[in-house]
C-alpha positions as CSV (number, residue, x, y, z in Angstrom):
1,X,95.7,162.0,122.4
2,X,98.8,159.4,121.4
3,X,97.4,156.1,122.0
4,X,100.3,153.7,123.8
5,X,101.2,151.1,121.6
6,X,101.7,147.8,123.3
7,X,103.7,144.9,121.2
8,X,103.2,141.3,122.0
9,X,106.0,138.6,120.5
10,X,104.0,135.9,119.7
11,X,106.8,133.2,118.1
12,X,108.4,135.2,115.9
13,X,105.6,137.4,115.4
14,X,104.9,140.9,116.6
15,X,101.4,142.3,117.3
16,X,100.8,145.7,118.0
17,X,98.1,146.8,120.2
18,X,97.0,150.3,120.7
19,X,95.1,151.7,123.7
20,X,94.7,149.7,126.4
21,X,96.1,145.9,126.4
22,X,92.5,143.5,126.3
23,X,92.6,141.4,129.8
24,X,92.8,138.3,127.8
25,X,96.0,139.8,126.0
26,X,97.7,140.1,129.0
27,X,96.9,136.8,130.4
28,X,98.4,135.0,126.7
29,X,101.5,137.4,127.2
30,X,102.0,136.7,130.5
31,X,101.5,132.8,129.9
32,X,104.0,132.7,127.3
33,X,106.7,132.5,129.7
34,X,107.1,131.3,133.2
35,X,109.8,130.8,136.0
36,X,112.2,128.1,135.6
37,X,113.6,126.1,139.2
38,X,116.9,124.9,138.2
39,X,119.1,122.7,140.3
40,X,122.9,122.3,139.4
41,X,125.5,120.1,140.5
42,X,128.9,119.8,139.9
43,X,129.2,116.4,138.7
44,X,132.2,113.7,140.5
45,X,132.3,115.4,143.8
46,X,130.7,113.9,146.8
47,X,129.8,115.0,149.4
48,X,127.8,117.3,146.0
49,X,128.7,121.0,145.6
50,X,124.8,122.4,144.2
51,X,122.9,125.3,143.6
52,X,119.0,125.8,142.9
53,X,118.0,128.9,141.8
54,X,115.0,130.7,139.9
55,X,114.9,132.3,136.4
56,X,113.2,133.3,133.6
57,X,112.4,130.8,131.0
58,X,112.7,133.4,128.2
59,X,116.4,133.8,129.6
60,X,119.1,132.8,127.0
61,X,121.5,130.2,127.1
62,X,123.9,132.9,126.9
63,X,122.6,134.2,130.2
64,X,122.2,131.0,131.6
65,X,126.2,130.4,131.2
66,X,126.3,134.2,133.3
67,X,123.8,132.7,136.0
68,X,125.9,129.8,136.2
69,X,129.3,131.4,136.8
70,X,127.9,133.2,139.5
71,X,125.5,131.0,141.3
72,X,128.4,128.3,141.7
73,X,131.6,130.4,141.8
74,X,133.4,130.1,138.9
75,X,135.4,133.4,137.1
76,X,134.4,133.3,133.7
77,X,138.3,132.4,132.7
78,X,137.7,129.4,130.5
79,X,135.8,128.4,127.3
80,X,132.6,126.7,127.9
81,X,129.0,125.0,126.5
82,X,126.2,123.0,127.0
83,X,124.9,120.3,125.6
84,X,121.4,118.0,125.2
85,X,121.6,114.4,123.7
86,X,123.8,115.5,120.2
87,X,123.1,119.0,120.4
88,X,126.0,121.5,121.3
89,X,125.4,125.2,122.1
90,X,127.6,127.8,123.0
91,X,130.2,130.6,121.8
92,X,130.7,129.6,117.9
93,X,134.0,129.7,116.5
94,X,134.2,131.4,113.3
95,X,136.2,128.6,111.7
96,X,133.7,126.2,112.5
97,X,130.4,127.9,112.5
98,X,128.3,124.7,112.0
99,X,129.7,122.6,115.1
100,X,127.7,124.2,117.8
101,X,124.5,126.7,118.1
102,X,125.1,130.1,119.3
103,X,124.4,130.2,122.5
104,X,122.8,133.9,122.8
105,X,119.8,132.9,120.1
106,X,118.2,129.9,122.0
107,X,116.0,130.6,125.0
108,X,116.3,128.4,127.8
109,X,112.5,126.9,127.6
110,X,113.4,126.0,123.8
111,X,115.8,123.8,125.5
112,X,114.2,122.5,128.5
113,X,110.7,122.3,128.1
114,X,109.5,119.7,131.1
115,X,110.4,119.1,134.1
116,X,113.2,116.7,134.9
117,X,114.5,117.3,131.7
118,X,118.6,118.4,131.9
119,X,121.3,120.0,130.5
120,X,125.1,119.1,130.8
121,X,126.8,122.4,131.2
122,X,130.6,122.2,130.8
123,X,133.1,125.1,131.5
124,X,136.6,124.8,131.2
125,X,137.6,122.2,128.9
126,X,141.3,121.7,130.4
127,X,140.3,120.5,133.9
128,X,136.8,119.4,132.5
129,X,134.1,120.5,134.9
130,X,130.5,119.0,134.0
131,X,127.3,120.0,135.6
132,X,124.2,118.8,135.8
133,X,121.8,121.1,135.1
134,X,118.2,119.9,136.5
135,X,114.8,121.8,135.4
136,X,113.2,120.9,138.8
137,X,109.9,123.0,138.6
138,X,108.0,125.4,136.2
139,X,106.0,127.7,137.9
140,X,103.7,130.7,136.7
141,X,105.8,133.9,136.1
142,X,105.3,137.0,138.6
143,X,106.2,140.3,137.3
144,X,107.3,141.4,140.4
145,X,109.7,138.4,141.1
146,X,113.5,139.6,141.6
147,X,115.3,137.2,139.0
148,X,117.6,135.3,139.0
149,X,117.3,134.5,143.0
150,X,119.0,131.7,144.4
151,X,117.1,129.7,146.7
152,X,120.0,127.2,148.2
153,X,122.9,125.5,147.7
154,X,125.6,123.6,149.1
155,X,129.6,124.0,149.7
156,X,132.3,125.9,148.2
157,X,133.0,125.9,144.3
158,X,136.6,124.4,143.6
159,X,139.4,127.2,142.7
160,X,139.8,127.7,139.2
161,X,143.0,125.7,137.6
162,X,142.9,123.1,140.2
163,X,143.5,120.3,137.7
164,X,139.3,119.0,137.5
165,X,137.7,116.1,140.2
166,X,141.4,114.6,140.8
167,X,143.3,117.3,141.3
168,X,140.7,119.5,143.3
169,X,140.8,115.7,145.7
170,X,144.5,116.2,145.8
171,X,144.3,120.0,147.0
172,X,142.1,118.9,149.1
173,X,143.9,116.4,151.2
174,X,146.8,118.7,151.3
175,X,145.4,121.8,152.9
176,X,143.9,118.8,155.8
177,X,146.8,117.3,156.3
178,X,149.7,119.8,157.8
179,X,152.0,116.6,157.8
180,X,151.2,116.2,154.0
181,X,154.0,117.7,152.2
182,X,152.6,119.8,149.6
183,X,150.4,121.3,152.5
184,X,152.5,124.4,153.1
185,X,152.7,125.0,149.4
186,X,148.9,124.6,148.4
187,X,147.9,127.0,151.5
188,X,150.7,129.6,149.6
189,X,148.9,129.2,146.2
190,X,145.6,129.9,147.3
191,X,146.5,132.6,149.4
192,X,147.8,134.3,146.8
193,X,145.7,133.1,144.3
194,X,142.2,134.6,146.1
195,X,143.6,136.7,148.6
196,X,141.6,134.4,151.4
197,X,141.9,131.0,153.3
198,X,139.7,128.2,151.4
199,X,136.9,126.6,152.8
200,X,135.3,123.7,150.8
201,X,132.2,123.9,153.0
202,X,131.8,127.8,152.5
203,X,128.5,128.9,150.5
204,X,126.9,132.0,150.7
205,X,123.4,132.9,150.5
206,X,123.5,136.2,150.5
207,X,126.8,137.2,148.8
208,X,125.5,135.4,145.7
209,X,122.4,137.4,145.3
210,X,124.0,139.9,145.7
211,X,126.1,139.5,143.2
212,X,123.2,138.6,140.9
213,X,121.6,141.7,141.5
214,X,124.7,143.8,140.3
C-alpha cells in the first residue's frame, strides 16, 4: 500500500512525512499560522469610511492589496503599495527593481507581527488615497473558517477619479446641495460613471462577502 506523503513548510524548509501526520505535527503546522483581524480606514475623511475583516496571516501582500480593493470598494484602476517605517512593497518596476519589495513574496505576518502594529496602504497615486491598515487581533487559525470574511464596516468608498479627500468633499457638497451649481453635473457623472445614484452612507455586508467568495 502507497503511504500518503504529508509535507510541512517549516521556514523555508520542507519536511516530508509518510503515513499518518504525528498529533504533535499537526498542532506545529497548524500553529505556524493564524487568523489576522485587520481594521482599515481611509485616512482624511470624517465621519471615517472603515472595514474590519479576517484573514489568513500566511496571505501575501499581494493578496492583501486584492482584499483591500474589495473590502473598501475600489476598482483596481490605479497603481498602488504599502509601506512600514522606510520599507516600500508592492508591484516592482523593472527599471527600478531595488526601490520597492515585490509584493507577492512577503507574507502578511512577515510584516505585521503584533498587534497594533500598521501598515499605510496607498492606491492611486494621482488622487493619493492612504489607509490605515490596523492588525487589531491574532487569533488561533480554524481550518474550517471561510477567509477572507468581513466582519463590519462603515459608509460608502469614494468613486474612483474623484480628485482624493478635497475633491471627494467637493462632490460631496454638490450632490447635497441642488442650489449648488455643479449639482446637476456631478449627479450626470456618476450616473454614468456607475450606472447608480451615490450614497456616501451605503455599505454592504453581504454584497462584499460575496464578492470575496467569488
Amino acid at each position: 500500500m502507497t503511504k500518503t506523503r504529508y509535507p510541512i513548510f517549516v521556514t523555508g524548509y520542507t519536511i516530508i512525512f509518510l503515513g499518518e501526520m504525528p498529533m504533535g505535527v499537526r498542532a506545529a503546522a497548524k500553529s505556524l499560522r493564524s487568523i489576522y483581524q485587520l481594521k482599515v480606514t481611509l485616512k482624511g475623511i470624517r465621519p471615517p469610511i472603515w472595514r474590519r475583516f479576517l484573514i489568513a496571516s500566511t496571505a501575501s501582500l499581494a493578496d492583501v492589496h486584492t482584499i483591500l480593493q474589495i473590502v473598501i470598494g475600489w476598482t483596481d484602476s490605479h497603481l498602488h503599495e504599502f509601506t512600514k517605517g522606510r520599507d516600500r512593497y508592492g508591484m516592482p518596476d523593472e527599471d527600478f527593481p531595488e526601490d520597492i519589495y515585490d509584493e507577492a513574496k512577503y507574507r502578511l505576518d512577515q510584516v505585521l507581527k503584533e498587534e497594533k502594529e500598521k501598515l499605510i496602504y496607498t492606491y492611486d497615486f494621482g488622487d493619493g488615497w492612504e489607509h490605515d491598515v490596523v492588525l487589531e487581533k491574532i487569533l488561533p487559525f480554524e481550518a474550517d473558517a471561510k477567509l477572507p470574511l468581513c466582519l463590519k464596516g462603515s459608509r460608502a468608498c469614494p468613486p474612483e477619479d474623484i480628485g482624493g479627500v478635497p475633491g471627494y468633499a467637493m462632490f460631496l457638497e454638490a450632490i447635497s446641495d441642488p442650489k449648488h451649481p455643479e449639482h446637476d453635473s456631478m449627479l450626470e457623472w456618476i450616473a454614468d460613471d456607475t450606472g447608480d445614484t451615490f450614497d456616501p452612507e451605503r455599505f454592504d455586508l453581504d454584497e462584499v462577502n460575496n464578492l470575496l467568495q467569488e
